[in-house]
C-alpha positions, 0 to 999 in steps of 0.5 A: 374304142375297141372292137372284135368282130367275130365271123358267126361259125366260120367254117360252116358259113362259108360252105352255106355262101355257095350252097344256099341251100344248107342255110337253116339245116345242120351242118358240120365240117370234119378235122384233116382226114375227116376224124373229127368234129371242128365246126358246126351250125348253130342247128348241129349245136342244137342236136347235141353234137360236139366240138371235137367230137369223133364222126364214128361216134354221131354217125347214127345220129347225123343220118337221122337228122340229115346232117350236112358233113363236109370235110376241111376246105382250108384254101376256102376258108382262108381265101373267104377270110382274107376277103372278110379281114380286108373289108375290116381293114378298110373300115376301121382306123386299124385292124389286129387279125387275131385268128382266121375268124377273129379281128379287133378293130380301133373304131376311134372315139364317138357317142354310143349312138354313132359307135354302134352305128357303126358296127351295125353298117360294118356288119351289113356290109361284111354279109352283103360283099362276102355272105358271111355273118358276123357278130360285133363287141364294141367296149373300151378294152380288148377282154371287155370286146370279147365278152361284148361279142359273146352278148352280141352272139348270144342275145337275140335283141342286139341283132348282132352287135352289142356296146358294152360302155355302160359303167353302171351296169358292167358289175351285172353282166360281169357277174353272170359271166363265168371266170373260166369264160374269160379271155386268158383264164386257163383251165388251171388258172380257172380251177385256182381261182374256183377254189378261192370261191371266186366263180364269175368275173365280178368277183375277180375284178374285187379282189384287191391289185397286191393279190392278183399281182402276187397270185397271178403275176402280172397277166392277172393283173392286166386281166383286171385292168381290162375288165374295169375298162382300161386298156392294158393289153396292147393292139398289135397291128402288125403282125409278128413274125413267127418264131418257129413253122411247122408243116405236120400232116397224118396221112389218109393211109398209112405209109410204109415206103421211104420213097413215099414218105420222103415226098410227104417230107419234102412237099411240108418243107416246101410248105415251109420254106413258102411260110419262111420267105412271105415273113421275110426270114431265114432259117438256122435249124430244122426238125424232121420227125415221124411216127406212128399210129399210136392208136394201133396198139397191134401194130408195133410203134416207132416215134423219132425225130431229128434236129438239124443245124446250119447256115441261113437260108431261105432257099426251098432246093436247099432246105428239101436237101437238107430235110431229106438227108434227115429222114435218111437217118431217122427213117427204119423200115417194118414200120407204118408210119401215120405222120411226118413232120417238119419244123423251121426254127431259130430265124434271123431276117433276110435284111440282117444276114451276116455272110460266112466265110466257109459256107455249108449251103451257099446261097446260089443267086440262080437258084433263088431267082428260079424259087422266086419265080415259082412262088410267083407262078403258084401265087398267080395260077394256085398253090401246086402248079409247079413242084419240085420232082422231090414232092413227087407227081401224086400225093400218096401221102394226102389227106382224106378228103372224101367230102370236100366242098369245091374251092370256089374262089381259089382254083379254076376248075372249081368255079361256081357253075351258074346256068341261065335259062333263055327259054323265056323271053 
């Protein structure tokens, strides 16, 4: 049996673990540069806020209502996820991390009893170790776990957890659930399948394998599978390796100087080349690009980028070489530039490198010791205690962050402060 289990509002509940007194009023946390709405408290949600929604546009009503706002806290959330994922980890037979707030877990065989026994004790222990809640779909599939969450956050006599093995009465549940909210429908998809009048996964799942097949190739086909309870999507325990990183930011103000903007330039390739190094990867190409805003219709706009080609490498003193040389040729003056952007691509891995004769960018075995050893030192002390000259001392191309959280768990001057009272005896 399968189970997803689904942090409750995420980003929200991990701003609540550290200030307890969010808990039961509306809070919302902001996209990079405090644009717009990314996630928000079941009370926000009550208040008509949207997802994605533009702060501009809700400000009267987030000051009427004393909404909480609280700009992007990613070394947070991501330290707050690890601690979630490696609770998980030690609770199940294996554990696929889907997304930073979502992870399927195998729970094995057992009775209905026991299995959602033992969603309900993981749960519990998932909220007393970390604080954050959790909801819980335990089903024989991944697409029937998901829709088991879905109850299970939904429906307030599961408490949270919700075993979705009931054969006689799927047809009834799947029937109130709509085909756009399935996982893998896209809104393409979900517009054909409307005009075929099919509006709900019970009708999907009677229309005969030849045609999904034909319709919707094979994907479908496993779509339908899935929602007869048979596994057909494969749990993937280990991550893949990505194919491509990019490290793309739109910065707090716009930026008109070179030298600026080559730090931005240099400090997401060295984002990069850390990404490269923990899957164990080299990289062949890299794109560099800048542009920028495309909202400022009175400002004359310019958008270009730039793809480089050459041999493996994984070392950051050589890839900001290279990235710098790049925005040398794309880069023209009189313009604001909102963004810069940069893209490792075509990796091979470290393990299966073939060595060149007449080598561009010879890797110097000092050279990777010392980038060794500064990933060593920002793993150990945090992210940014030693940089690269090129990133420059002060971030002039960073983020508006004006209502940032501390980061609690990630940085020593950002602890929780705890004070005791020894008045009383």
């Amino acid at each position: 049996m399968i189970a997803l289990v689904d942090c409750n509002n995420f980003y929200a509940s991990c701003e609540r673990v550290f200030d307890p007194g969010l808990n039961g009023k509306p809070v919302v946390v902001l996209s990079n540069n405090d644009g717009c709405v990314i996630a928000r408290s079941n009370e926000a949600k009550a208040l008509g806020i949207p997802m994605g929604a533009p702060l501009f546009q809700y400000r009267q009503l987030i000051e009427a209502k004393q909404v909480r706002v609280f700009s992007s806290n990613f070394a947070l959330y991501g330290d707050m996820s690890r601690r979630v994922m490696n609770i998980l980890s030690e609770s199940a037979r294996d554990i696929e991390i889907y997304s930073i707030d979502e992870a399927f877990l195998d729970l094995g065989k057992g009775s209905d009893t026991e299995l959602l026994q033992t969603a309900q004790k993981l749960r519990k222990k998932v909220l007393q170790y970390t604080g954050i809640p959790v909801s819980i779909g335990v089903a024989p599939s991944k697409t029937l776990a998901k829709i088991a969450t879905h109850i299970a956050k939904k429906d307030p006599y599961c408490e949270f957890c919700y075993l979705f093995t009931d054969t006689a009465g799927r047809e009834a549940i799947l029937a109130d659930f709509p085909v756009r909210e399935i996982w893998g429908i896209g809104r393409r998809t979900a517009e054909k399948l409307g005009k075929m009048g099919i509006s709900n996964a019970a009708a999907f799942i009677k229309l005969s394998d030849a045609f999904v097949l034909r319709e919707f190739t094979i994907t479908g086909l496993r779509m339908k599978q899935e929602l007869l309870g048979q596994p057909a999507i494969t749990f993937e325990s280990l991550s893949k390796p990505k194919k491509a990183i990019c490290t793309a930011r739109s910065f707090g103000e716009m930026i008109t100087s070179y030298e600026f903007l080559e730090q931005a330039v240099a400090s997401h390739t060295v984002t990069c080349a850390e990404k490269l190094r923990r899957q164990h990867s080299c990289t062949t190409s890299m794109m560099v690009f800048i542009h920028t805003n495309m909202f400022r219709k009175d400002l004359p706009q310019y958008c270009r980028n730039t793809v480089v080609k050459f041999p493996p490498t994984q070392n950051t003193l050589t890839l900001v070489h290279i990235a710098k040389n790049a925005l040398k040729g794309i880069f023209r003056e009189t313009f604001a530039y909102k963004k810069a952007g940069v893209i490792l691509m075509d990796f091979v891995q470290e393990n299966s490198l073939q060595e060149e004769l007449f080598n561009a960018y010879p890797e110097d075995a000092r050279e990777m010791e010392l980038v060794r050893t500064v990933d060593l030192l920002n793993d150990r002390y945090g992210r940014g205690t030693l940089r690269l000259a090129d990133q420059g001392l002060f971030d002039k191309h960073a983020l508006k962050q004006k209502r940032r959280s501390r980061s609690y768990t990630t940085r020593w001057s950002e602890l929780l402060d705890i004070s005791a009272d020894t008045s009383k005896k």
